[in-house]
Structure formats: C-alpha cells, structure tokens
N, C-alpha and C positions, 0 to 999 in steps of 0.2 A: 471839497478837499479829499486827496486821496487817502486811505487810510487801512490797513493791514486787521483782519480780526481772525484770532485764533481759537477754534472749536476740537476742543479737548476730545469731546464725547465720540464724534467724529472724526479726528484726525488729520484736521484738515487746516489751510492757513488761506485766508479768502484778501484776496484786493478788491476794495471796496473802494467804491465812488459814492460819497452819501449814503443813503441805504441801499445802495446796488451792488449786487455781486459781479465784477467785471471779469476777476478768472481766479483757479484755485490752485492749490498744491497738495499731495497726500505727503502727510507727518511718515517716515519708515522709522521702523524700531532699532536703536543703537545698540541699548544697553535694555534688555527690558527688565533686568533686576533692580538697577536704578530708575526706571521709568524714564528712560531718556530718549530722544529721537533725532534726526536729524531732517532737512529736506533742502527741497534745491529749488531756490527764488529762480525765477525766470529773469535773464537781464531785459529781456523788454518790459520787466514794470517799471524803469528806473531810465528810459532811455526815449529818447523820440521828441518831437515838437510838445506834443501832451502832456509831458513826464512833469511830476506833483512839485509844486515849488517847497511845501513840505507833505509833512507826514507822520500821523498818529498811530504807534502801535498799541492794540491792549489786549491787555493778556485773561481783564475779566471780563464776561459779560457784562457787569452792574456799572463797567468802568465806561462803555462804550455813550459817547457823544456826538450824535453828529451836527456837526455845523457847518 
C-alpha cells in the first residue's frame, strides 16, 4: 500500500510503497513565523495504471505502519 510520510527534521514529504522510498518533495517556507509550509504533490503519485487504491498519510513517526 501506498502511503505518504512526512519528515519535519528534514523538510521533506516521501511516497512510500512499504518501506520504500519511491520519490520526494521539499516542504518551502510560507509563513516561517507561524512554522508553516507549503509543497507541490506531483500529479503522477495519484495517476496511472499503478495509482494506490488507497492511502495512509502520517504526520508522526510512532504513527507510521506498514502493511
């Protein structure tokens, strides 16, 4: 299952197949007084013969499961 994991320390938002890193995105800075950021999904994670029937986002480490 496909699945989205976001690395704060980093800055980064990873598409994940299982434990595999398939491709990334860099976080850019919105607002950085509020800590806010924006980024730009690639439409090909979301598109194509392949594309995830669903899909788990986590926003913690401790949360991440894969199955």
């Amino acid at each position: 299952m496909a699945w989205l994991r976001l690395d704060m320390q980093k800055k980064v938002l990873y598409l994940m197949d299982g434990g595999q890193e398939l491709d990334q995105v860099p976080l850019e800075v919105h607002n950085a007084n509020a800590s806010e950021y924006r980024l730009k999904v690639p439409f090909q994670w979301f598109d194509g013969n392949d594309d995830p029937g669903a899909m788990t986002i986590v926003l913690e480490p401790s949360m991440a499961e894969v199955v």
